[in-house]
PLY file of the C-alpha trace (Angstrom):
ply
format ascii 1.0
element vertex 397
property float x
property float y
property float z
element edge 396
property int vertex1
property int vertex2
end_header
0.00 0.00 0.00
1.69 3.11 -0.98
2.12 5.94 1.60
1.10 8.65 -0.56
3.33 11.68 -2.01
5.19 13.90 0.36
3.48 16.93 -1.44
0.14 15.57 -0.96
-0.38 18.47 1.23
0.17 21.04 -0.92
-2.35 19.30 -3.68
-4.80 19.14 -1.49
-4.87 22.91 -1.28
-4.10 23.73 -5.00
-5.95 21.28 -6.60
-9.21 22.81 -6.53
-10.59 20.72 -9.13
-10.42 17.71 -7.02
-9.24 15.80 -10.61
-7.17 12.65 -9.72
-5.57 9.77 -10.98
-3.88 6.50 -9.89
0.08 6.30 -10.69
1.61 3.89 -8.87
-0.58 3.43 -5.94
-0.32 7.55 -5.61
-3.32 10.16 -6.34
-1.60 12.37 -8.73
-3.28 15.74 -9.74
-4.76 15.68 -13.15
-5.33 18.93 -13.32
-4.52 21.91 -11.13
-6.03 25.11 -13.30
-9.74 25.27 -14.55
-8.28 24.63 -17.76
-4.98 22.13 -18.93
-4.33 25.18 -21.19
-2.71 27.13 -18.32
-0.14 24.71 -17.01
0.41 24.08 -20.82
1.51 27.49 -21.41
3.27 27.83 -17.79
5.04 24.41 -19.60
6.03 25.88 -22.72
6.53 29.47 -22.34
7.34 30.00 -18.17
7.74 27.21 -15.84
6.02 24.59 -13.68
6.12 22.03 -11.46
4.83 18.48 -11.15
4.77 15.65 -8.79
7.00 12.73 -9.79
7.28 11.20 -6.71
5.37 8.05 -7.57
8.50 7.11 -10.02
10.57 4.45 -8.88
13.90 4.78 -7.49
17.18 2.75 -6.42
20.54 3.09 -5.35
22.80 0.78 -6.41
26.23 0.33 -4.31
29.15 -1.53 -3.63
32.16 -3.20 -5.48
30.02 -4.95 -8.04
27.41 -1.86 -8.60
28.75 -0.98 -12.59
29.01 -4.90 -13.35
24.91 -5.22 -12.62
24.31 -2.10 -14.22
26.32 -3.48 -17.51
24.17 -6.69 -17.30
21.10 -5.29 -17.17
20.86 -1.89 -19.36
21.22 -1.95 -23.23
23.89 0.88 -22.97
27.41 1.20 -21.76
27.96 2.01 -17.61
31.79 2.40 -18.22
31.05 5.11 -20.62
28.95 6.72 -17.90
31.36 9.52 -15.62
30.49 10.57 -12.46
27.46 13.62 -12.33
26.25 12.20 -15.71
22.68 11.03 -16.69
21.65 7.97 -19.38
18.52 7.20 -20.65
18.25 4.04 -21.56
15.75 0.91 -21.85
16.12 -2.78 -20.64
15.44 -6.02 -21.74
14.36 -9.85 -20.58
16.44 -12.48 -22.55
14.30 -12.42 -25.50
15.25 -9.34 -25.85
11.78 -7.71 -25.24
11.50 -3.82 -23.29
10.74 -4.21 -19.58
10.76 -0.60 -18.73
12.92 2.47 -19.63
14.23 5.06 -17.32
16.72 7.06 -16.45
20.20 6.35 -14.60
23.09 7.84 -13.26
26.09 7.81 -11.59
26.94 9.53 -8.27
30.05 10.95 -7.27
31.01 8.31 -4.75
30.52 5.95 -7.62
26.92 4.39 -6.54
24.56 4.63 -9.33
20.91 6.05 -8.27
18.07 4.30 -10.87
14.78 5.24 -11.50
12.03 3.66 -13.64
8.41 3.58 -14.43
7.43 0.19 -12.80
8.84 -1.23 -9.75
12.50 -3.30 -10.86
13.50 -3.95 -7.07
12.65 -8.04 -8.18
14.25 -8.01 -11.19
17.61 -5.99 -9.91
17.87 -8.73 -7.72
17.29 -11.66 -9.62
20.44 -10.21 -12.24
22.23 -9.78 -9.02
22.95 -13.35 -8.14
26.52 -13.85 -7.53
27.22 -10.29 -7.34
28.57 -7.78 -4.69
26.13 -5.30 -4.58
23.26 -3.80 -2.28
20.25 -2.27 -3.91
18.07 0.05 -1.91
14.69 0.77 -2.65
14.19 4.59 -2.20
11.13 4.87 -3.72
8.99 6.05 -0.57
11.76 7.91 0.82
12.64 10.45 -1.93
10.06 12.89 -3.07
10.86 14.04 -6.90
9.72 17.12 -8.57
10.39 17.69 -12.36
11.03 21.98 -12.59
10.16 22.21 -16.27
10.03 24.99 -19.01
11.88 27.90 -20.98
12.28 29.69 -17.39
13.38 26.78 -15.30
16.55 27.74 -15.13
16.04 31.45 -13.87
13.86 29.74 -11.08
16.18 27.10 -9.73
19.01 29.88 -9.76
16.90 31.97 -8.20
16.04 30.16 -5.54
19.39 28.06 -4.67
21.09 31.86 -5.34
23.61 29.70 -7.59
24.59 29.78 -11.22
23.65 26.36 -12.85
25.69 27.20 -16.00
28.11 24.50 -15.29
24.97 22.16 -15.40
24.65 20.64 -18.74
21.58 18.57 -20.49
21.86 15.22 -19.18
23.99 16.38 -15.61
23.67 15.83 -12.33
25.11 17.60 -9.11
24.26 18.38 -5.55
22.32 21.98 -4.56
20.88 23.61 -1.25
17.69 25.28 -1.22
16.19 26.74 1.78
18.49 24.52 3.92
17.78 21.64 2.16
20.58 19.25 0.19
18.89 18.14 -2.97
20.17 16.10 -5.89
19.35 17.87 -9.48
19.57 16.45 -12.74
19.34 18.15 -15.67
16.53 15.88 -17.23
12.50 15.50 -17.88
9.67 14.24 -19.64
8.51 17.34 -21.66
11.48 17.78 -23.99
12.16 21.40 -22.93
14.44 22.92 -20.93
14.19 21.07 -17.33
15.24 19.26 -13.78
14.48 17.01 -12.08
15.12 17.45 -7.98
15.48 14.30 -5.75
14.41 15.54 -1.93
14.43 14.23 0.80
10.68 12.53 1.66
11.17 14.85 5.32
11.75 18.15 3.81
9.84 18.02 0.36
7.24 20.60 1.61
10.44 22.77 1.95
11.64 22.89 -1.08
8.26 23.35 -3.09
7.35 26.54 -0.89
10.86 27.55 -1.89
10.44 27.09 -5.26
6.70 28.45 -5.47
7.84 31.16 -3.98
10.68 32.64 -6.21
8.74 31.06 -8.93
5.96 33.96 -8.50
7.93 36.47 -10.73
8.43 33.86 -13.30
4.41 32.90 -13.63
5.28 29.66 -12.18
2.19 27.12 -11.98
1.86 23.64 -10.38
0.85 21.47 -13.49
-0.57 18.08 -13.49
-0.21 14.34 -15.69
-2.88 16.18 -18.32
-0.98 18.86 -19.22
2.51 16.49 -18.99
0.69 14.09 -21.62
0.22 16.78 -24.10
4.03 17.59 -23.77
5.78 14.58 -23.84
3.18 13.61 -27.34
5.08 16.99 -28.45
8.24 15.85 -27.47
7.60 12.17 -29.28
8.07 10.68 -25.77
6.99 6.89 -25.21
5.02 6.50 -22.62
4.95 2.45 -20.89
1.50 0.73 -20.91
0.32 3.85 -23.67
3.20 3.51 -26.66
4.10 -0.14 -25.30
3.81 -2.80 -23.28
5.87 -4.28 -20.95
7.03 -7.56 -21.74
6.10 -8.45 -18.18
2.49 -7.21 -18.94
2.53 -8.56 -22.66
-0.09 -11.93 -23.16
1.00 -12.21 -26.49
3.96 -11.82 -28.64
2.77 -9.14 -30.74
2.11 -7.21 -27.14
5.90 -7.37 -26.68
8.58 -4.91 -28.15
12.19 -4.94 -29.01
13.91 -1.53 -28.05
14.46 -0.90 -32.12
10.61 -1.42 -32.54
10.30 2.04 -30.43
12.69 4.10 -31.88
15.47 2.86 -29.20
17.75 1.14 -31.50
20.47 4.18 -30.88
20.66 3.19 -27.04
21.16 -0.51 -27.71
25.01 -0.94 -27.65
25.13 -4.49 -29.18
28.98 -4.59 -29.64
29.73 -3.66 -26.07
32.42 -5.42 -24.00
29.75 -6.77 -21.26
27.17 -9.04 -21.99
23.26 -7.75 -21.04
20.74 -9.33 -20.82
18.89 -9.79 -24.28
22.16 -8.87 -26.04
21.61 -12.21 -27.92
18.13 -12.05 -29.03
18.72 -8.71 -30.37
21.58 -9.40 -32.23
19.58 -11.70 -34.33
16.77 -9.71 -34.40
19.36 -7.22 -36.49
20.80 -9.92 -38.64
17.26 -11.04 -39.63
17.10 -6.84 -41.73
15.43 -5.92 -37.77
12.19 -6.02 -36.53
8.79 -5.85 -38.91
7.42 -2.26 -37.19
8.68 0.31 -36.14
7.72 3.42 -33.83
6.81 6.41 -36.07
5.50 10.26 -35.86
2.52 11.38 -37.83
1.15 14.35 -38.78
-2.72 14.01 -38.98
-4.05 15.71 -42.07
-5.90 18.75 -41.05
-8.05 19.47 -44.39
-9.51 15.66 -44.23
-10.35 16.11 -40.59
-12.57 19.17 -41.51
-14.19 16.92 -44.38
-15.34 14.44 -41.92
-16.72 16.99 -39.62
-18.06 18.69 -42.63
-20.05 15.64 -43.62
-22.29 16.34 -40.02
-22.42 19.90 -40.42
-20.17 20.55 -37.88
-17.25 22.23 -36.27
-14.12 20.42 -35.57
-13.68 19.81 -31.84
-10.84 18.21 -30.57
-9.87 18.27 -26.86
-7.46 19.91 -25.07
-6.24 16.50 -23.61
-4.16 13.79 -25.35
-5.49 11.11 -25.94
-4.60 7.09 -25.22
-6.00 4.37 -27.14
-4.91 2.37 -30.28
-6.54 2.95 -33.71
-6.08 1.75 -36.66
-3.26 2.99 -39.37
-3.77 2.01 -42.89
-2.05 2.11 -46.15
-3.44 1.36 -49.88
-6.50 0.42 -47.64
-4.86 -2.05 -45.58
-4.42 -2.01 -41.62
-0.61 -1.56 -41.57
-0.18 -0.55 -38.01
-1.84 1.59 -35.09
-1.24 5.32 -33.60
-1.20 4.81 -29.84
-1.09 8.40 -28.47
-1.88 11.38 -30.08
-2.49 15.27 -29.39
-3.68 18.71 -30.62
-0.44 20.58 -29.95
-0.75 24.35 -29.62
3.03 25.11 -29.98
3.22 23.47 -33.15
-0.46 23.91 -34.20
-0.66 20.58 -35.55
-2.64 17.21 -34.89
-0.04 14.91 -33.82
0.18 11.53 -33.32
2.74 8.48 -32.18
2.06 5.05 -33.29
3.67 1.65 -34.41
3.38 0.80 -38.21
5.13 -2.25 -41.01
8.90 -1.40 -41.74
8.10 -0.96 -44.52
5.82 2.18 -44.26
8.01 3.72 -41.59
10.17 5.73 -43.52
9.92 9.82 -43.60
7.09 10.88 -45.66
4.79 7.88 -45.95
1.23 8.85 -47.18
-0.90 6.92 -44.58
-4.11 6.96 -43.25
-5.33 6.70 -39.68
-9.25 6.21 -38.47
-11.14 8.72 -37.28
-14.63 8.62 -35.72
-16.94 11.62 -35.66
-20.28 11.13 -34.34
-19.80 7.48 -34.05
-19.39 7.18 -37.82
-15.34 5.83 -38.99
-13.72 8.19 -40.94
-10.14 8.25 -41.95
-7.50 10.92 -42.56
-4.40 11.08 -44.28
-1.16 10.71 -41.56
1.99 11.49 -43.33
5.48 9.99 -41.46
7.31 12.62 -40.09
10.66 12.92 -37.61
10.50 12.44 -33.94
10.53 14.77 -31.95
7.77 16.52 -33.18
8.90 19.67 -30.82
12.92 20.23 -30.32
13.51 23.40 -28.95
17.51 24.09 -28.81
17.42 25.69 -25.36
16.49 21.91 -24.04
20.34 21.18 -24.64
21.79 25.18 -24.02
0 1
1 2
2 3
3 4
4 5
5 6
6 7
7 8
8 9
9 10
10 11
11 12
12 13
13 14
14 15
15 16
16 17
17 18
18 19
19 20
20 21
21 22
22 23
23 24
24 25
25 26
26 27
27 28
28 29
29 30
30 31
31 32
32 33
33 34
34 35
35 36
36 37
37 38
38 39
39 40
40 41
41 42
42 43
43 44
44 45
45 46
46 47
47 48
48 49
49 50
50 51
51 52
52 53
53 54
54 55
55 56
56 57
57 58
58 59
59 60
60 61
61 62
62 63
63 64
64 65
65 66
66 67
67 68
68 69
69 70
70 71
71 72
72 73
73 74
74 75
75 76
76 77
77 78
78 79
79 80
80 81
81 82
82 83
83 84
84 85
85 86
86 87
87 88
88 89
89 90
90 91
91 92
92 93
93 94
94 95
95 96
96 97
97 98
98 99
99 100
100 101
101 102
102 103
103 104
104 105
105 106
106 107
107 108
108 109
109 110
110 111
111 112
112 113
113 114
114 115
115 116
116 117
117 118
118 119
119 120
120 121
121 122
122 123
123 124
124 125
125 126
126 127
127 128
128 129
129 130
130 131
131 132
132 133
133 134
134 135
135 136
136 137
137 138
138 139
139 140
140 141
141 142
142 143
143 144
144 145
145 146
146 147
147 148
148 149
149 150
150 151
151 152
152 153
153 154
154 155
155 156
156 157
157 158
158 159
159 160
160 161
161 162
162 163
163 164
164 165
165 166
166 167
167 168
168 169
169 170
170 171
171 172
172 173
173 174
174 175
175 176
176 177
177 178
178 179
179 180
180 181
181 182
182 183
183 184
184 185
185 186
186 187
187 188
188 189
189 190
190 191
191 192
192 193
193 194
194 195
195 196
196 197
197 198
198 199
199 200
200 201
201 202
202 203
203 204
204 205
205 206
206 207
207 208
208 209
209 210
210 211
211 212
212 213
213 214
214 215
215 216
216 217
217 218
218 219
219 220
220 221
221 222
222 223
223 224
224 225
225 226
226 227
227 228
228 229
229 230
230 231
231 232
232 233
233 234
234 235
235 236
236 237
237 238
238 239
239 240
240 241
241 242
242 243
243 244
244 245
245 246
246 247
247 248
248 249
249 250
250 251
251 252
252 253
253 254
254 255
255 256
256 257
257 258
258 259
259 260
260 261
261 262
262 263
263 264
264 265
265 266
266 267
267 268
268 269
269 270
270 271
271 272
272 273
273 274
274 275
275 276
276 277
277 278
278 279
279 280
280 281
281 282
282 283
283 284
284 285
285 286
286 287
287 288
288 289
289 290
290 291
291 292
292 293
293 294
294 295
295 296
296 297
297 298
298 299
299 300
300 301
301 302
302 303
303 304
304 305
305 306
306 307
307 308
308 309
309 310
310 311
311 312
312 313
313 314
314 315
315 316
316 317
317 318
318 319
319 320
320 321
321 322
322 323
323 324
324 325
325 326
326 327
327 328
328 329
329 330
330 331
331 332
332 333
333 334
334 335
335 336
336 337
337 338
338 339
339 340
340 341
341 342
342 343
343 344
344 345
345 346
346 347
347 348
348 349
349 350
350 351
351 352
352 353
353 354
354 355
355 356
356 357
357 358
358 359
359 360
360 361
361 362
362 363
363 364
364 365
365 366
366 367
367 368
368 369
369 370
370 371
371 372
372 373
373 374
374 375
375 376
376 377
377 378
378 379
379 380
380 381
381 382
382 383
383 384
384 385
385 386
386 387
387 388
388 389
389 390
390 391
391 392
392 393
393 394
394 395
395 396
C-alpha cells in the first residue's frame, strides 16, 4: 500500500478541481487550473512544477554496482562519468522492453536508478553472484520535475547559484532553503528542465521555496494532463500507452524490441559486457530488424474538416491527449496503429505516435489513420514525419 506523495499536502490545497488519478498506488493531480491550457503554457513558455514522486527509485552500491548495471541496461555504464545522466531501456532475454528510465552515476561511484514500474525483483534476480546492495528509495525520496523555458532562472533563483556548469543530461548536488537536494538536468517534456530528488522529510520545503521565487516567473503547479500533451510533443513513449511491458505482454505481438520504439540508438550491441537480451537482439538485427517500427505522424488537417463537414459541424478536438490504439492504414490495408496522439498548440498541428510495417516507416509515408466523428469511422491522411515533433535548442543550451 503506498504511503502517498510527500506533497500531498500542498495538492490538497491547489488542486481545486479535485481531478485525480492512480500512478503507482499515488493520487496524482490531473489537473490543477480550470483549464490544462494554463499549465500548458506555464510548460512551454514559463515554468512549472509536477509531482513525480510516484517514479521508482534505487541506489545501487558496492564493489560490483557498474558490473549489474552493464548486465542489465542496453547501454554502456563504463562510458557513464560521475554527475552524468543515461537514458536508456532494458530487456528480458528475449530481448523484449521491460521498462525504460533514467540512470546515473553519483560521485562516490553508486549509481541512483529510477524507472516507471517497480524493478527492485528483477535488480535482484540479475544480481545473483554479485557484490552489490540495492536500496529501494522509492517512498523515501520525493521528486519534482522543474520544467520549461524559465526553469533555469527559477532554480538559480532560488538556490542563489549559477547552474551554468549544469549541462543537459547532468547531475550535481544543490541547497535550497536549507535543504541538500540532488538535481539532474533531465524530464519528460522535452524542454528545458530538472528534475530534484528531496528528501521525503523536507519536500514541503523545497516546493514553498520554489513556489515562492517562482511567482515572478508565472510559475504554476501542473498536473499528468498537461505532462501528456508535452511529452506527445516531445515524441516521448510513454509504458503501458506507446508499449507494453514484456512483463504485462499476453502475447507476442504485445511485446517490443527496443528498435521497434525508436530505441535502436541506445542498444550498444557490440559492447564489452554481456546484457541481458544482447543475444536475441543481435539476431533480431541480422534477420534486416524487426517488422514495425515506432513512427510520428502528422494528422491531415483538411480531411479532418471533411469528416466533420459531412455532419455539419465544427471540428472539436480536446485539449487533452489522448490514449488508445486505432487503426493505421495504407493502400486500404491495416498496416499498423497510432497509440497516443495530441492537438499541440506550440506546433499547431494534430499529432500523433504510433507503431506501423517497416516498410511504411520511412519519412514521408502517405498513410491513413481512423477517425470517428459522431460514431461514424472516418479516416484521414497521416503522413510519417521525424520524432521529436517539438525540439527546442534551449532543451540542450
Amino acid at each position: 500500500m503506498s504511503v502517498g506523495s510527500a506533497f500531498d499536502e500542498r495538492a490538497l490545497e491547489l488542486n481545486v478541481r479535485r481531478q485525480w488519478r492512480e500512478w503507482s498506488g499515488v493520487f496524482s493531480s490531473s489537473a490543477y487550473a480550470p483549464h490544462i491550457d494554463i499549465e500548458y503554457n506555464a510548460l512551454r513558455n514559463a515554468a512549472a512544477l509536477i509531482d513525480v514522486s510516484p517514479l521508482f527509485k534505487y541506489r545501487l552500491s558496492g564493489p560490483d554496482a557498474d558490473r549489474l548495471v552493464d548486465r542489465v541496461i542496453t547501454r554502456s555504464a563504463a562510458a557513464v562519468k560521475p554527475g552524468r545522466v543515461i537514458y536508456t531501456p532494458w530487456c528480458d532475454s528475449q530481448g523484449r522492453v521491460i521498462d525504460d528510465g533514467t540512470v546515473m552515476r553519483l560521485d562516490d561511484g553508486s549509481w541512483f536508478w529510477t524507472a516507471a514500474e517497480g524493478q527492485y525483483r528483477w535488480l535482484h534476480l540479475n544480481a545473483r553472484g554479485l557484490d552489490v546492495g540495492i536500496e529501494d528509495r522509492t517512498d523515501a525520496l520525493a521528486a519534482l520535475a522543474l520544467q520549461g523555458p524559465l526553469s533555469r532562472a527559477v532554480l538559480e533563483a532560488t538556490a542563489q547559484t549559477d547552474l551554468s556548469d549544469l549541462r543537459y543530461f547532468g547531475r550535481r548536488s544543490l541547497e535550497i532553503a536549507g535543504v541538500t537536494i540532488d538535481v539532474s538536468r533531465t524530464g519528460y517534456t522535452g524542454d528545458l528542465g530538472y528534475e530534484l530528488w528531496i528528501g521525503r522529510e523536507d519536500a514541503l520545503t523545497v516546493w514553498d521555496a520554489l513556489m515562492e521565487t517562482g511567482t515572478a516567473y508565472a510559475i504554476r503547479p501542473a498536473g499528468i494532463l498537461a505532462l501528456d500533451v508535452v511529452r506527445v510533443e516531445a515524441g516521448l513513449i510513454m509504458a503501458g500507452v506507446d508499449y507494453t511491458s514484456v512483463h504485462h505482454a499476453l502475447t507476442w505481438e504485445q511485446s517490443y524490441s527496443p528498435f521497434e520504439l525508436g530505441l535502436g540508438g541506445l542498444v550498444k550491441l557490440e559492447k564489452d559486457v554481456p546484457f541481458v537480451g544482447q543475444a536475441a537482439l543481435r539476431r533480431e538485427q541480422e534477420a534486416g530488424g524487426p517488422p514495425r517500427r515506432l513512427v510520428g505522424l502528422d494528422l491531415d488537417w483538411d480531411d479532418l474538416l471533411g469528416l466533420y463537414a459531412t455532419h455539419d459541424l465544427s471540428p472539436a478536438l480536446s485539449a487533452n491527449a489522448w490514449r488508445e490504439e486505432v487503426p493505421i492504414y495504407e493502400f486500404g490495408e491495416q498496416f499498423g496503429r497510432a497509440t497516443s496522439g495530441s492537438w499541440s498548440l506550440v506546433l499547431k498541428k494534430n499529432l500523433a505516435i504510433g507503431t506501423v510495417a517497416a516498410g511504411a516507416a520511412e519519412v514521408g509515408s502517405q498513410l491513413e489513420m481512423e477517425w470517428s466523428v459522431e460514431g461514424e469511422r472516418g479516416r484521414i491522411g497521416a503522413e510519417v514525419v521525424e520524432l521529436p515533433f517539438f525540439d527546442p535548442p534551449r532543451k540542450r543550451e
